[in-house]
C-alpha positions as CSV (number, residue, x, y, z in Angstrom):
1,X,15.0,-23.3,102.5
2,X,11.5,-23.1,100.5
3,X,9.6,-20.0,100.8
4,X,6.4,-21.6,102.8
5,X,3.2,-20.2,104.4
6,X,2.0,-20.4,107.6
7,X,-2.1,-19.6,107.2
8,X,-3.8,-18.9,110.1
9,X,-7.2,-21.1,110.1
10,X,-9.3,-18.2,110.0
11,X,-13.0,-19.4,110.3
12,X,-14.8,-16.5,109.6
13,X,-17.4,-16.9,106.7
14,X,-15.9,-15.6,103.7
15,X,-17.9,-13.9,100.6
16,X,-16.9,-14.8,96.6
17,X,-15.9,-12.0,95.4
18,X,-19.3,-12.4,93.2
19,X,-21.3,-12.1,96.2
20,X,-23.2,-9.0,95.6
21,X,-23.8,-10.5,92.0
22,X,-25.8,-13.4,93.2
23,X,-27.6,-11.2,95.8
24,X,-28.8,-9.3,92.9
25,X,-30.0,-12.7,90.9
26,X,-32.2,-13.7,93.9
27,X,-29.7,-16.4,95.1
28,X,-30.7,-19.1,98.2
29,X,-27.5,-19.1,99.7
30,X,-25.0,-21.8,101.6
31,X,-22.7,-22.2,104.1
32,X,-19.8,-24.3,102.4
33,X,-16.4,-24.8,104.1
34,X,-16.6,-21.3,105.6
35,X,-17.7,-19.5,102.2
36,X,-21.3,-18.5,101.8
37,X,-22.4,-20.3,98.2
38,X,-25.2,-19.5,96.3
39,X,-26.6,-23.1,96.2
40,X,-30.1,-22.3,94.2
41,X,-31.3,-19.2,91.5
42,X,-34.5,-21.0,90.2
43,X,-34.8,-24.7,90.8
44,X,-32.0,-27.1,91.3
45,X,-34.1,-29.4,88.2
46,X,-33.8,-26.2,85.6
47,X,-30.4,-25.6,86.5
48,X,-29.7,-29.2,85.8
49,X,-31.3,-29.5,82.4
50,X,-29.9,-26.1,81.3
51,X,-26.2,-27.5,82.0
52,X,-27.4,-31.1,80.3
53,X,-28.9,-29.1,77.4
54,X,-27.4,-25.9,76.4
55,X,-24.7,-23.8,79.5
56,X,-24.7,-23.2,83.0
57,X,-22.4,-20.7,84.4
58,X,-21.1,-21.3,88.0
59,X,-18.9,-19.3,90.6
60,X,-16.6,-22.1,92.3
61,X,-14.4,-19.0,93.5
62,X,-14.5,-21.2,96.9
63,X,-11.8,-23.1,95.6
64,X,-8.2,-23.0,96.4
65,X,-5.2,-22.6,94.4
66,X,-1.5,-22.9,95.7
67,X,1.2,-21.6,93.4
68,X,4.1,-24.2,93.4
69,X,7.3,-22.5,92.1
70,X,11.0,-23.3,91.8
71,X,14.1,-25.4,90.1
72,X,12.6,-28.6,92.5
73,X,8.6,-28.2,92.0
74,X,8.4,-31.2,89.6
75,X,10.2,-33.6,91.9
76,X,8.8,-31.9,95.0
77,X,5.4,-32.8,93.5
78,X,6.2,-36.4,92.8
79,X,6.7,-36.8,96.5
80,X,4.1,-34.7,97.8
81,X,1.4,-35.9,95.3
82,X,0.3,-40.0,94.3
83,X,1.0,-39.1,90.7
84,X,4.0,-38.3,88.7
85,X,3.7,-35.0,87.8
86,X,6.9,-34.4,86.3
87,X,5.6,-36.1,83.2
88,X,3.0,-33.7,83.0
89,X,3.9,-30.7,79.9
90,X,3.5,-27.5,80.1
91,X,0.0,-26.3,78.9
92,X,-1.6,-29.8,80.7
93,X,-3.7,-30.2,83.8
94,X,-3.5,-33.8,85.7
95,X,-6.1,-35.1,88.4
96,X,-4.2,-36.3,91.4
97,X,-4.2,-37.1,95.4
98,X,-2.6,-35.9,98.6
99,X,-2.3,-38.7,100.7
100,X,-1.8,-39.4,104.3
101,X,1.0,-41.9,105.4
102,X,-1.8,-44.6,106.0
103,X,-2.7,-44.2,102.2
104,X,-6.0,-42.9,102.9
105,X,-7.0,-39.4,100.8
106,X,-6.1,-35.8,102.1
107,X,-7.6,-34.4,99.1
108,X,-8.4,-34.8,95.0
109,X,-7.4,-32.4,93.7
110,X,-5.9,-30.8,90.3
111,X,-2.9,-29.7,89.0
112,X,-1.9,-27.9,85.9
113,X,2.0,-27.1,84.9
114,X,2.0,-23.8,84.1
115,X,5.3,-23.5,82.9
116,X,9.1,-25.9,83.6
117,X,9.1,-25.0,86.8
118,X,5.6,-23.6,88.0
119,X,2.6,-25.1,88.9
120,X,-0.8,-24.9,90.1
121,X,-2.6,-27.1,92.3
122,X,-6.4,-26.3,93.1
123,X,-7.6,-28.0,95.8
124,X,-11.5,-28.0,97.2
125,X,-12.8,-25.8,99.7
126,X,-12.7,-28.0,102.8
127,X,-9.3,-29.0,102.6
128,X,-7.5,-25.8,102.0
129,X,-5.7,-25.1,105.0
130,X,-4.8,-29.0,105.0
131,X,-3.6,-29.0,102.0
132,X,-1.2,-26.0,101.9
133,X,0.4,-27.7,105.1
134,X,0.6,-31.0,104.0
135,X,2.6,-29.5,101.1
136,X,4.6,-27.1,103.2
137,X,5.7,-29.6,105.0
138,X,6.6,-32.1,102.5
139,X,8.3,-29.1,100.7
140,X,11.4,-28.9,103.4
141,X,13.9,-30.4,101.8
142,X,13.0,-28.9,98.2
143,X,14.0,-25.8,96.7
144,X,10.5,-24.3,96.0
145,X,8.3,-21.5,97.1
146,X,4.4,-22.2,97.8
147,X,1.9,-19.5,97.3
148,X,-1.3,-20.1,98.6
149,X,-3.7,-17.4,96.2
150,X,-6.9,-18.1,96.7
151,X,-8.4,-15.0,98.4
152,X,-6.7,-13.4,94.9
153,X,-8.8,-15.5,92.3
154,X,-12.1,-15.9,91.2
155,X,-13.0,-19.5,89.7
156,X,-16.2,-19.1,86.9
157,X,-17.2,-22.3,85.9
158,X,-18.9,-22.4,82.3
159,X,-20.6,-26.0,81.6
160,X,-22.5,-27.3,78.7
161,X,-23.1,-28.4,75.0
162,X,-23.2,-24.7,74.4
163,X,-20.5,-23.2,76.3
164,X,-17.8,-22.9,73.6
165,X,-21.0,-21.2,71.4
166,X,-20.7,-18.7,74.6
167,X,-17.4,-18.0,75.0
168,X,-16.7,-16.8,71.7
169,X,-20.0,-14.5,71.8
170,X,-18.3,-13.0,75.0
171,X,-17.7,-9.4,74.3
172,X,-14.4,-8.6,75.3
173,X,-12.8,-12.2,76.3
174,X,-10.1,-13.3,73.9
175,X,-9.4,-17.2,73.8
176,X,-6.9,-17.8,71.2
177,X,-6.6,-21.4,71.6
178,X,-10.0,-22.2,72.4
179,X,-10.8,-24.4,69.5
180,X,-7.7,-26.5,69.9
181,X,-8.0,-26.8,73.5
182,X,-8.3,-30.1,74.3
183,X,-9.8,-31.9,77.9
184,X,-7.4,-31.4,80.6
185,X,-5.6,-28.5,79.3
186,X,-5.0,-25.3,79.7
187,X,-4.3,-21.8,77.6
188,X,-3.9,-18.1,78.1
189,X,-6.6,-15.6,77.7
190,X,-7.4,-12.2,78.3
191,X,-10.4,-9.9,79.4
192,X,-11.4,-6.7,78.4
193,X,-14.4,-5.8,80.0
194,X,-13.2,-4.4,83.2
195,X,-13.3,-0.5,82.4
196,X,-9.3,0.2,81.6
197,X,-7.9,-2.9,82.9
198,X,-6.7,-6.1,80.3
199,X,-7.4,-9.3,83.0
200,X,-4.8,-11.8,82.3
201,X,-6.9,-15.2,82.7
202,X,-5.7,-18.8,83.0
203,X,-8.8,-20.7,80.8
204,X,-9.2,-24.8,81.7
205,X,-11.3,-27.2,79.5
206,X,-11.6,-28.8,82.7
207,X,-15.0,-29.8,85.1
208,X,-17.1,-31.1,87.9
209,X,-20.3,-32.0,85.5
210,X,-19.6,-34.6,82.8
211,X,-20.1,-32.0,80.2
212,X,-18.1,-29.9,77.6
213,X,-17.2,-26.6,79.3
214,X,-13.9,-24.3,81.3
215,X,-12.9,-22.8,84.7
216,X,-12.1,-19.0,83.8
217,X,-9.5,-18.0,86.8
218,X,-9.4,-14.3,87.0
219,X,-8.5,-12.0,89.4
220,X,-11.0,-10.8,92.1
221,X,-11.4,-7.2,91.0
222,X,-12.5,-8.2,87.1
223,X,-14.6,-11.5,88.2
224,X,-17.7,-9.5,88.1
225,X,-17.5,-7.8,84.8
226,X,-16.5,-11.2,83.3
227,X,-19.8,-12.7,84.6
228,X,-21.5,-9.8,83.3
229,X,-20.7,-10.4,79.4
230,X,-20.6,-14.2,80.1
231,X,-24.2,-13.7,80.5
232,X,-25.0,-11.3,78.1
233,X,-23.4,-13.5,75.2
234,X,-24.9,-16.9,77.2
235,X,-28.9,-15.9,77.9
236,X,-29.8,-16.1,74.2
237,X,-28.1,-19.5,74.0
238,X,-29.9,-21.0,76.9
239,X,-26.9,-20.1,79.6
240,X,-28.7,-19.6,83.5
241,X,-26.6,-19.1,86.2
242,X,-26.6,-22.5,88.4
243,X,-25.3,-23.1,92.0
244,X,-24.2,-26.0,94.4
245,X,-27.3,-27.8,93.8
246,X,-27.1,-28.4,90.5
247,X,-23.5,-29.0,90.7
248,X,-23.9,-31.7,93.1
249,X,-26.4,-34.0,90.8
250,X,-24.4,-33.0,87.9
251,X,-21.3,-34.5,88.9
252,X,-23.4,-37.7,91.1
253,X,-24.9,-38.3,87.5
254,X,-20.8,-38.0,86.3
255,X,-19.6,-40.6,88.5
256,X,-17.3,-38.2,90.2
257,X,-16.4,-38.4,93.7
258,X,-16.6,-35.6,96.4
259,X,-14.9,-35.3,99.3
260,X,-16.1,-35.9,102.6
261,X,-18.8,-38.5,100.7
262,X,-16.5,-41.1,98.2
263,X,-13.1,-39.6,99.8
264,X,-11.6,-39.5,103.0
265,X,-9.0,-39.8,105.2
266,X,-9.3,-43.3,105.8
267,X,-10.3,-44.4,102.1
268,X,-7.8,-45.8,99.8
269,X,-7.6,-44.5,96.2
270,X,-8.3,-48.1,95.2
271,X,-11.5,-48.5,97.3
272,X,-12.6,-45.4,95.7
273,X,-12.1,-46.4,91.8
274,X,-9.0,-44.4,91.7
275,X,-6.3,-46.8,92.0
276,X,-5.1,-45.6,88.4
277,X,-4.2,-42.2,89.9
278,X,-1.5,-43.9,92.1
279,X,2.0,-44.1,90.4
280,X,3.1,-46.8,92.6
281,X,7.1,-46.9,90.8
282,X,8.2,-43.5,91.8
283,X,11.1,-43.6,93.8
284,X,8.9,-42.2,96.6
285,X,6.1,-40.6,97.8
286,X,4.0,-39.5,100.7
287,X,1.8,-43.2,101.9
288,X,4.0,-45.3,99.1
289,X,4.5,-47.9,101.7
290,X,0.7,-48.3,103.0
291,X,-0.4,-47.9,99.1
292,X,1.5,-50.6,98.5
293,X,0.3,-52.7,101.4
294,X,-3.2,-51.8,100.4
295,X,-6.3,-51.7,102.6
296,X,-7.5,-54.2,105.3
297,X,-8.7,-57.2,103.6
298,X,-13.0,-56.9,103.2
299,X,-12.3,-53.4,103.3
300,X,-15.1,-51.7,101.0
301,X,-15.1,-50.5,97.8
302,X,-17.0,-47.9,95.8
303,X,-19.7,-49.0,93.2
304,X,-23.0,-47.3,91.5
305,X,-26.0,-48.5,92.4
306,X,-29.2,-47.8,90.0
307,X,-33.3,-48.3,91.6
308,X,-36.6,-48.2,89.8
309,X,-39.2,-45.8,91.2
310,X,-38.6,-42.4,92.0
311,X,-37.5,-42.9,95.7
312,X,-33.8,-42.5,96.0
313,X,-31.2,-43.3,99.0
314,X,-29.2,-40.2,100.1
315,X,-26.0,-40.0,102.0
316,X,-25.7,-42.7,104.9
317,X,-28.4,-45.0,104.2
318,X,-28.1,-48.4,104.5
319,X,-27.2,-50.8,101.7
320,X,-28.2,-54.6,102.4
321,X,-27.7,-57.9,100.7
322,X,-30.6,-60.2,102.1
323,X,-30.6,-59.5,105.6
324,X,-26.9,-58.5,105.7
325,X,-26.2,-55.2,106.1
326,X,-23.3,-55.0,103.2
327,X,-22.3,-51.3,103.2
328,X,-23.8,-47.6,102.9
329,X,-24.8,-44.7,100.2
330,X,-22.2,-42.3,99.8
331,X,-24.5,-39.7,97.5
332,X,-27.8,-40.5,96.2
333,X,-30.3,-38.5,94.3
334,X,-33.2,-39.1,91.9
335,X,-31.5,-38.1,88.6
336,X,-33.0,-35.4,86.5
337,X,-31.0,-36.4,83.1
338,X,-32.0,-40.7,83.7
339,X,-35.4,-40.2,85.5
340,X,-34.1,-43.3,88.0
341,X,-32.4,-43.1,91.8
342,X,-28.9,-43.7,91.3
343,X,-26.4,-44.1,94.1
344,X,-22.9,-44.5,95.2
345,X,-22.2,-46.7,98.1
346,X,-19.2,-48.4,99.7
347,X,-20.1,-51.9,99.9
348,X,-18.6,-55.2,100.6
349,X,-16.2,-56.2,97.9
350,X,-18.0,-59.5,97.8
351,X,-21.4,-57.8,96.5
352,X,-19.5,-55.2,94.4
353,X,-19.9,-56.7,91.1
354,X,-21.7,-55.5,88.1
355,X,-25.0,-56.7,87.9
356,X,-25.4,-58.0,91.8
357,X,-29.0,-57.2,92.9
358,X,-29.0,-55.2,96.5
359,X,-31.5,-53.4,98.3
360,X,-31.7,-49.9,99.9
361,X,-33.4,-48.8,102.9
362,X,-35.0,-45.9,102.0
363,X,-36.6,-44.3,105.2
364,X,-37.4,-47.9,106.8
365,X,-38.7,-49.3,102.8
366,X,-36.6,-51.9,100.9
367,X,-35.9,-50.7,97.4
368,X,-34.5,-52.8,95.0
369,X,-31.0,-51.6,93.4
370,X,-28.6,-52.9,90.8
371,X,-24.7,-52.4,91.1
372,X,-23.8,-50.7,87.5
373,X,-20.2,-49.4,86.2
374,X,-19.4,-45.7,86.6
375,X,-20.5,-43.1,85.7
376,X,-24.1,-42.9,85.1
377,X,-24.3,-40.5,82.6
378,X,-22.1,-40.0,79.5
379,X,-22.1,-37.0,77.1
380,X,-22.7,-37.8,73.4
381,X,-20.5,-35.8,72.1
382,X,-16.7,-35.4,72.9
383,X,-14.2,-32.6,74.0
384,X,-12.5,-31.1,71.1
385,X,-9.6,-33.7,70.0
């Protein structure tokens, strides 16, 4: 039988272990899914230009990360996730979905292969405890063991044109394969920062902001030192530490979905863009027959929506075609990179095309809005080939 947990849904508001770090930086501070976030140091627009134009350095230590282990974890993972993860080498990282047996979306989430038989899957914050029994109970009949270690790890996030620039200026962090590193991959590293102590780190070119950058997972008791040099080596480069805020119009401006906005429990991938993360010939998996079936005919899909102006629709307004109400804003903000609104709303599939002229209602005001492709913003330059 698989080794699998049993977490008790404790609610209390948990601290990153960076906690007294931000403190010291003057933080505003959030409540997100039970973990208190710094969500502001000086503006949410600095922080934003500083990650467009040079690094921003994040703690995402709210994140969750369930070891997957064992001679089955490759085709326990085929059935538990919508992709085929099997095919996935070690040293690679792979976006996928957990999915409900309607189809609709659990969680996005990502996973990297750590080694034959080991994985990683890092789920978000809200859907921790959901994830690690979704896959705890999918994992009866497999020979693997689940480990759910996210109150061991700390998650820092470096983003930017300049990030690589402040990595290797990091006193102490060794990245041997840093150059070569390529966009959803991972390598070994190592920290020696932490007074005696070596940290063995797991380094991602992965990210949540549509620019070059990695996710540094440490271990709680040398996440603070590692912050430290991060931003010694980052300040002369332009490197400010940035928090949810930023993060949020970073990756609206990125196209990417967030959960709970462009995700849910009753959202198909395919209504959400994501159809292509669905491997729809695997033998099986968890909501292969209601994938297949697909959603309710009319159902809504996901689109971007761009307005003139400087008014921009947020979460829940209404999106209307004439006098038809046709669907609603997922996220909206005015973007600090374009200098326009931009939106994304589930709409009627019938007004979802590129190009169709809509209208938001923006506090009881008609704005005019476009439908445009996904994302909004792209980066220049690419990820190391």
């Amino acid at each position: 039988m698989p080794d699998t947990p049993s977490p008790q849904h404790d609610l209390s508001q948990r601290h990153s272990p960076l906690h007294a770090v931000h403190e010291s930086l003057g933080a505003a501070f959030t409540d997100f899914a039970g973990w208190l976030m710094p969500v502001r140091y000086s503006s949410d627009l600095a922080e934003h230009h500083a990650v467009r134009t040079a690094a921003g350095l994040f703690d995402i230590s709210h994140m969750a990360e369930i070891a997957v282990d064992g001679a089955d974890a490759a085709p326990f993972l085929d059935y538990a996730l919508a992709g085929r993860l099997s095919a996935l080498a070690p040293g690679k990282a792979k976006y996928s979905l957990v999915l409900n047996e309607s189809g609709g979306i659990v969680d996005d989430l990502i996973v990297y292969r750590m080694a034959e038989t080991s994985y990683l899957v890092v789920a978000n914050a809200s859907n921790r405890f959901a994830v690690v029994e979704a896959l705890a109970e999918r994992a009866r009949a497999f020979d693997v063991a689940l480990d759910d270690r996210t109150e061991q790890l700390a998650l820092i996030a470096v983003q930017g044109p300049a990030s690589a620039a402040v990595l290797a200026a990091t006193a102490g962090l060794h990245i041997p394969q840093l150059d070569e590193l390529k966009y959803y991959a991972w390598s070994p590293g190592t920290f020696d920062g932490a007074g005696n102590d070596t940290a063995e780190l797991i380094v991602a070119r992965t990210g949540y902001t549509g620019e070059d950058g990695v996710e540094l997972y440490v271990p709680n008791e040398q996440a603070a030192a590692l912050w430290a040099a991060l931003t010694a080596a980052g300040e002369p480069l332009g490197l400010v530490p940035c928090g949810l805020a930023a993060r949020d119009t970073l990756r609206l401006e990125a196209g990417m979905p967030l959960y709970g906005h462009e995700l849910g429990l009753s959202i198909q991938p395919v209504q959400a863009g994501l159809g292509r993360v669905v491997v729809t010939d695997k033998t099986d998996f968890v909501g292969k027959p209601a994938i297949l079936d697909g959603p309710a005919e009319g159902a809504p899909v996901l689109v971007g929506l761009v307005a003139e102006g400087r008014r921009a629709a947020r979460a829940e307004y209404a999106v209307f075609d004439g006098e038809r109400l046709v669907g609603e804003v997922t996220s909206g903000a005015l973007s600090p990179t374009l200098g326009h609104p931009i939106a994304m709303a589930f709409v009627d599939p019938a007004v979802s095309a590129t190009g169709t002229a809509l209208e938001l209602d923006v506090r009881g005001t008609r704005i005019a809005a476009t439908v445009v492709d996904l994302p909004f913003y792209r980066r220049s330059a690419t990820t190391p080939a």
